[in-house]
N, C-alpha and C positions, 0 to 999 in steps of 0.2 A: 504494500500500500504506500503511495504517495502523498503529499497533503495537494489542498488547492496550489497552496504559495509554490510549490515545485512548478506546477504548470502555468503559472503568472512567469517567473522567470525564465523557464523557460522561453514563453512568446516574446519576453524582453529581448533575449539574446538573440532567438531567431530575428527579430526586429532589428536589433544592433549590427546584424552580421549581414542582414541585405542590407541597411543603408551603408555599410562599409563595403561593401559588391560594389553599389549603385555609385557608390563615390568615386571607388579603384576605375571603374568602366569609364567614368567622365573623365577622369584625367588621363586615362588611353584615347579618350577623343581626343584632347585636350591637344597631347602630345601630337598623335598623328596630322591633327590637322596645323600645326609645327613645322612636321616635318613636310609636308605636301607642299606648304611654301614655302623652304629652304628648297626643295626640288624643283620647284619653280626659277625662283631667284639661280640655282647649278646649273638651270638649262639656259637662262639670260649671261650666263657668266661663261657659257660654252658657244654660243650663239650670236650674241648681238656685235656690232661692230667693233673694233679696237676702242674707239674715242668712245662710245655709249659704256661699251664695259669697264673701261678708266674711271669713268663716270659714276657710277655705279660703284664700285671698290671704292675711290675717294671720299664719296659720301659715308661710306661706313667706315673707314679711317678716322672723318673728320669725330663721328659720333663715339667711337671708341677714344681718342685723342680728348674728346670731352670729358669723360666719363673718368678717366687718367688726371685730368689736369681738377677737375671740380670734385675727386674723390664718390663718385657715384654709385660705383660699385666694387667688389672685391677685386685686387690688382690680377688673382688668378686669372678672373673672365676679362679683365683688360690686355693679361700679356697672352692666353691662350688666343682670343680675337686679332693680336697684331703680329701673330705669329702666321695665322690664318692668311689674312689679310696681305701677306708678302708673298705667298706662295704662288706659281703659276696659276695662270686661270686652270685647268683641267685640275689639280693637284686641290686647288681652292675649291671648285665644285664639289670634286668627291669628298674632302673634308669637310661641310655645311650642312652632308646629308650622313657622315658616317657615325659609329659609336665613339671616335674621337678618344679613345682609351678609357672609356666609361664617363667622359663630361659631354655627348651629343647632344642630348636631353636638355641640359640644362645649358649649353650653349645657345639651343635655340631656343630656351625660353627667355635668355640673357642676348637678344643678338643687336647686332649693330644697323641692320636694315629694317630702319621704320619705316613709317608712313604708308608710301605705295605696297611696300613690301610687309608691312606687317601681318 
């Protein structure tokens, strides 16, 4: 025999344990849709003209260069992005879409192309 309270708790934790599902699943959207515009932005970086894609890269120099000089965010995601950021375009692509040595994730949730590209 059980009492009632076993099955109150119960439904608690089932309750607790889908809104932590429902939460984990959102920020697998979250991510994904991330990384679908960083795959975006690797194909603009593989594709668009020399001067647009200069263009393109300097803008997110200047925003990282910001972010450095105004202390905005942690110096890791500033020297990982200027590291990035120097790299050939093909080398730069692949690196904006990969696991980046386990910081992918959160490089793109830290990235340097806003605005159009956010």
């Amino acid at each position: 025999m059980v009492s009632p309270n076993f099955f109150k708790r119960q439904q608690r934790n089932q309750s607790d344990m889908t809104d932590r599902q429902l939460a984990r699943a959102r920020q697998a959207l979250v991510e994904e849709e991330r990384l679908i515009r960083h795959q975006r932005i690797a194909m603009d970086l593989l594709t668009l003209p020399a001067k647009d894609r200069g263009a393109l890269v300097e803008r997110a120099a200047q925003v990282v260069a910001m972010w450095r000089q105004e202390k905005l965010c942690s110096a890791d995601y500033v020297d990982r992005w200027s590291e990035i950021l120097r790299l050939p375009p093909r080398e730069m692509a692949a690196a904006i879409v990969s696991d980046a040595d386990g910081w992918g994730a959160a490089l793109r949730q830290n990235s340097p192309w806003v605005g159009v590209f956010a």
